[in-house]
C-alpha positions as CSV (number, residue, x, y, z in Angstrom):
1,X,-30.7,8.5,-5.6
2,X,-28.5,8.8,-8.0
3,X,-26.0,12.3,-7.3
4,X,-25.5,14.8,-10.8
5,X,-22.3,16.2,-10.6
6,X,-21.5,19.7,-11.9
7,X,-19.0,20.7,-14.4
8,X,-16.9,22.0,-11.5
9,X,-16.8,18.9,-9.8
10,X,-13.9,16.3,-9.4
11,X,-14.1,13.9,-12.9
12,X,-12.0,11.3,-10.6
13,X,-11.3,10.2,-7.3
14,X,-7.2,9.4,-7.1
15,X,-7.4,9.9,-3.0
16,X,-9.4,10.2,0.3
17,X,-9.0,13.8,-0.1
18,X,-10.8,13.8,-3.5
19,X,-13.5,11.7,-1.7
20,X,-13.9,13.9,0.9
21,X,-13.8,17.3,-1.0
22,X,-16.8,15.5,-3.3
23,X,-19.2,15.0,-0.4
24,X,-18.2,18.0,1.6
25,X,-19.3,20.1,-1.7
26,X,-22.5,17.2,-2.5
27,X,-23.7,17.3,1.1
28,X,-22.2,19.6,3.5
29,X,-22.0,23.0,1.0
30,X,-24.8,22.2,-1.6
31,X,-27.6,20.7,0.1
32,X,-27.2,20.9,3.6
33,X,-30.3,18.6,4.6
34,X,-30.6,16.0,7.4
35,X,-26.7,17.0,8.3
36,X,-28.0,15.4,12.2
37,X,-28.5,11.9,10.0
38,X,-26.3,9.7,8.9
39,X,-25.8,9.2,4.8
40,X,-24.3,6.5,3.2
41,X,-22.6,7.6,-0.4
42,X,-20.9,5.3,-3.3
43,X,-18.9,6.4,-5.6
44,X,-18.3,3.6,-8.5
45,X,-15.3,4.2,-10.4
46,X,-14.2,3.0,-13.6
47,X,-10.4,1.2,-13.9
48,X,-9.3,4.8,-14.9
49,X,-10.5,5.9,-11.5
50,X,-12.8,7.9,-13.5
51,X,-16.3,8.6,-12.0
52,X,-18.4,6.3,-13.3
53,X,-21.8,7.8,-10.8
54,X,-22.5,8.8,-7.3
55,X,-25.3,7.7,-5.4
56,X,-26.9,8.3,-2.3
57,X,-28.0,4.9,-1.0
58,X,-29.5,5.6,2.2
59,X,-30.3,7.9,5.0
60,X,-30.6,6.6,8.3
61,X,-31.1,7.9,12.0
62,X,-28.2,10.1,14.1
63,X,-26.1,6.7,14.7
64,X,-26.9,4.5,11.8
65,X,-27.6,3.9,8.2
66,X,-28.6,1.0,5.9
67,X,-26.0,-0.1,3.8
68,X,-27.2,-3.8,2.5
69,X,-25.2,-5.2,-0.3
70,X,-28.1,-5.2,-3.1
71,X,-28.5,-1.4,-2.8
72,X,-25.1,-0.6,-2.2
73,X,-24.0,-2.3,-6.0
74,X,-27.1,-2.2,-7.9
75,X,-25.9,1.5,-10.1
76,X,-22.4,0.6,-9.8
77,X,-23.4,-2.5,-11.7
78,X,-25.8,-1.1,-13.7
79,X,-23.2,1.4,-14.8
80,X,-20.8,-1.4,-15.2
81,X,-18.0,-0.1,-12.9
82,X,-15.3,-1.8,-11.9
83,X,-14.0,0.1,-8.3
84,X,-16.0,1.6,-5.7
85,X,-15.4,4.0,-2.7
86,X,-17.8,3.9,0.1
87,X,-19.0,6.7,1.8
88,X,-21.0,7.6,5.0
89,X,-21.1,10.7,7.6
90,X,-20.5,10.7,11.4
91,X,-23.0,13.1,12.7
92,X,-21.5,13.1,16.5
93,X,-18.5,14.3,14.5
94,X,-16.1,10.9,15.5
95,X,-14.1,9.8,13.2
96,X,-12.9,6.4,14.5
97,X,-15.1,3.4,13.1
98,X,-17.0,1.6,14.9
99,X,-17.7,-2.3,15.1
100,X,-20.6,-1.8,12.9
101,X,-18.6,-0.4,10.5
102,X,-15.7,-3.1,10.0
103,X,-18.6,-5.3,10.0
104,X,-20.3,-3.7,7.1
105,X,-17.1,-2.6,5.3
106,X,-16.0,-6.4,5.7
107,X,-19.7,-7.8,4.1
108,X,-19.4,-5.2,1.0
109,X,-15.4,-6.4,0.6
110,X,-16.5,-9.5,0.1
111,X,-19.9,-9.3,-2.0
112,X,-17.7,-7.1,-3.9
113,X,-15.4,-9.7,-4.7
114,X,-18.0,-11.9,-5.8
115,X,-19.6,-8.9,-8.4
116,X,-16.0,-8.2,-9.7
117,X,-16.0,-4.4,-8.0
118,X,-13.1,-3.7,-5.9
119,X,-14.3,-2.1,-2.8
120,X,-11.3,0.0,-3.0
121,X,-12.0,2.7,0.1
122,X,-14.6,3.3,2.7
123,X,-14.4,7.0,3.9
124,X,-16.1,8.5,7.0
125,X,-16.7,12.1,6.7
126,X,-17.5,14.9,9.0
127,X,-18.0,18.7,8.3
128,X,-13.7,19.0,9.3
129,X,-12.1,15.9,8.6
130,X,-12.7,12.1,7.5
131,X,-11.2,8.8,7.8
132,X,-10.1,6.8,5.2
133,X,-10.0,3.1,5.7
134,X,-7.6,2.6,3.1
135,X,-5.1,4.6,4.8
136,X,-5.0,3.0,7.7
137,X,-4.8,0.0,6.2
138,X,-8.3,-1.8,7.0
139,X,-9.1,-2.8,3.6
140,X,-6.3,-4.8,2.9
141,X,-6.9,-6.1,6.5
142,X,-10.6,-6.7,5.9
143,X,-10.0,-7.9,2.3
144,X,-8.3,-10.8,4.0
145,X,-10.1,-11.6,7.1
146,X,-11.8,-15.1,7.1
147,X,-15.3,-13.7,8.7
148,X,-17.6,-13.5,6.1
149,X,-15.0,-14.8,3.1
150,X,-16.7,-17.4,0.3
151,X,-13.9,-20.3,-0.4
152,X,-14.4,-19.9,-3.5
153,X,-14.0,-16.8,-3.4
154,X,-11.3,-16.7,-1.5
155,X,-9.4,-19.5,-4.0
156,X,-9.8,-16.7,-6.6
157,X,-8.8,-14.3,-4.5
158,X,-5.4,-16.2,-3.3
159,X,-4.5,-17.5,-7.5
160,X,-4.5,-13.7,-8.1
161,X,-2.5,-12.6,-5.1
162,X,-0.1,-15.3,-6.5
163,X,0.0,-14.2,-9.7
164,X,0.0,-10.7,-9.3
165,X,3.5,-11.3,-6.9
166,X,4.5,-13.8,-9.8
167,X,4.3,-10.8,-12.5
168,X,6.2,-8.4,-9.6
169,X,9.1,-10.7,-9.5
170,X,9.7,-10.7,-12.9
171,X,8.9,-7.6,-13.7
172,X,12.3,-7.0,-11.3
173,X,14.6,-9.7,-11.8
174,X,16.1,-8.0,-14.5
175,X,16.4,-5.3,-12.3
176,X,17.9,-7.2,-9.5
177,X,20.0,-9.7,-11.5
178,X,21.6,-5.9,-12.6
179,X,21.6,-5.1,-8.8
180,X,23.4,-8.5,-8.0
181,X,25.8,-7.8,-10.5
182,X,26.9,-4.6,-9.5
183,X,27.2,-5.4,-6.0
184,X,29.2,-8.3,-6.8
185,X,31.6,-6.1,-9.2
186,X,31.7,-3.7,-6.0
187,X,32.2,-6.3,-3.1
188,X,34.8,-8.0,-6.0
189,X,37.1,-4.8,-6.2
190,X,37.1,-4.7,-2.1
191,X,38.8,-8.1,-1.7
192,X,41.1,-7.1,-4.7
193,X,42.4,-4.0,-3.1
194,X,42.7,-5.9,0.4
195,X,44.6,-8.9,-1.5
196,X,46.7,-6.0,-3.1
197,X,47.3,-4.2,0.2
198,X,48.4,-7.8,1.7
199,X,50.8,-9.2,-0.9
200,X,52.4,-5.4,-0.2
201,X,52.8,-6.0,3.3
202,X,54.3,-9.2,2.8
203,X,56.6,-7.8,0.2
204,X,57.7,-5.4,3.0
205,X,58.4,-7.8,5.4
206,X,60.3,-9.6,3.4
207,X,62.6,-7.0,2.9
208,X,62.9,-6.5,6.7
209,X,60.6,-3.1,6.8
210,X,60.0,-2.7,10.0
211,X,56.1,-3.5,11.3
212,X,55.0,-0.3,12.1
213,X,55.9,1.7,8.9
214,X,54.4,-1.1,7.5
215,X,51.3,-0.9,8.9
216,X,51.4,3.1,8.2
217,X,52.2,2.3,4.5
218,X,49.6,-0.3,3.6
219,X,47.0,-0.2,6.8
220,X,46.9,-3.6,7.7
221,X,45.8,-4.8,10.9
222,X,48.8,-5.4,13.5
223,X,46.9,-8.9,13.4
224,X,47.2,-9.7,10.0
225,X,50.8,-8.2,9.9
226,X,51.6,-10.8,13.1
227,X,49.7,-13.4,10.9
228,X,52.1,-12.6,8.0
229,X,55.2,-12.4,10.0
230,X,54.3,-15.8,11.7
231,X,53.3,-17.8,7.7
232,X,56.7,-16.4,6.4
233,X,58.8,-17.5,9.2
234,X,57.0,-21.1,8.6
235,X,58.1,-20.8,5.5
């Protein structure tokens, strides 16, 4: 069942919070039914992570819901979306995913990847709080895992990854070739001013100043002044 949004509503979903302040207002303030049941909610987005639609896929029983792959992405195709943010509600009020979760996050990750939808976030809500998968990094952890990946699919998925860090290097080798210059400019005047320092030293010696004024003068080492005194005596 597709979800209307009002003109008061979010137009787009930039983090968990924004997910979570949607279906607090969608379920838990506007139509309080079957709170005792768990819901399962997508939110397609468009690349603008504009709201494309909002759907309520499924209700199930107090511990689980339906969330099969055909039902979860037949409006966000329809609607041609490109992103989408899953959504379901702990009834016992726990925030911490369960096995069946990761499971069914990890199946929608990868059907996902073969529609061209980024499952971008799976959120579990309660009437307080929620947890957001992407911030605690499970998506990119799930996005990866080898459980239910396609080869092919995974191919794909590895020539982007490759490309995309390809286009990230270059976009900051300017950048770092500027970096590398700098640095070199910096560590360049060091050893100039500790050359400097040591030709003064040995200028002093030479003229029979004794070690410790020396020392005070320029701040070379006692070491390097005995390894002065020692090369000037060889020579």
């Amino acid at each position: 069942m597709e979800v209307t949004l009002k003109s008061t509503d979010k137009e787009s979903v930039q983090t968990p919070l924004d997910t979570y302040e949607i279906i607090q207002r969608i379920f838990y303030k506007r139509h309080k039914k079957d709170v005792l049941k768990e819901h399962f909610w997508t939110i397609a987005l468009n690349r603008g992570l504009k709201i494309v639609c909002i759907e309520l896929v499924s209700i199930g029983s107090n511990a689980r819901t339906i969330a099969a792959p055909q039902e979860i992405f037949r409006l966000p195709l329809y609607k041609s979306a490109s992103q989408v943010v899953l959504v379901h509600n702990h009834p016992s009020g726990i925030l911490e995913p369960s096995e069946a979760d990761l499971n069914t996050t990890n199946k929608l990750i990868q059907a996902g990847l073969l529609f061209d939808i980024d499952v971008v976030d799976h959120v579990i809500v309660t009437k307080h709080s929620y947890f957001s998968f992407c911030d605690n990094g499970l998506i990119e952890k799930l996005r990866w895992d080898r459980k239910y990946a396609l080869t092919f699919i995974r191919d794909k998925q590895v020539a982007k990854e490759i490309a995309r860090i390809k286009r990230e290097t270059e976009r900051h080798k300017d950048q770092l070739l500027k970096t590398g210059k700098l640095e070199g400019i910096k560590q360049g005047k060091l050893e100039g001013a500790k050359a400097e320092k040591m030709q003064m030293a040995k200028q002093m010696l030479i003229k029979g100043i004794d070690a410790k004024l020396v020392k005070e003068i320029t701040g070379v080492t006692p070491q390097w002044i005995g390894r002065l005194k020692n090369e000037l005596e060889r020579a």
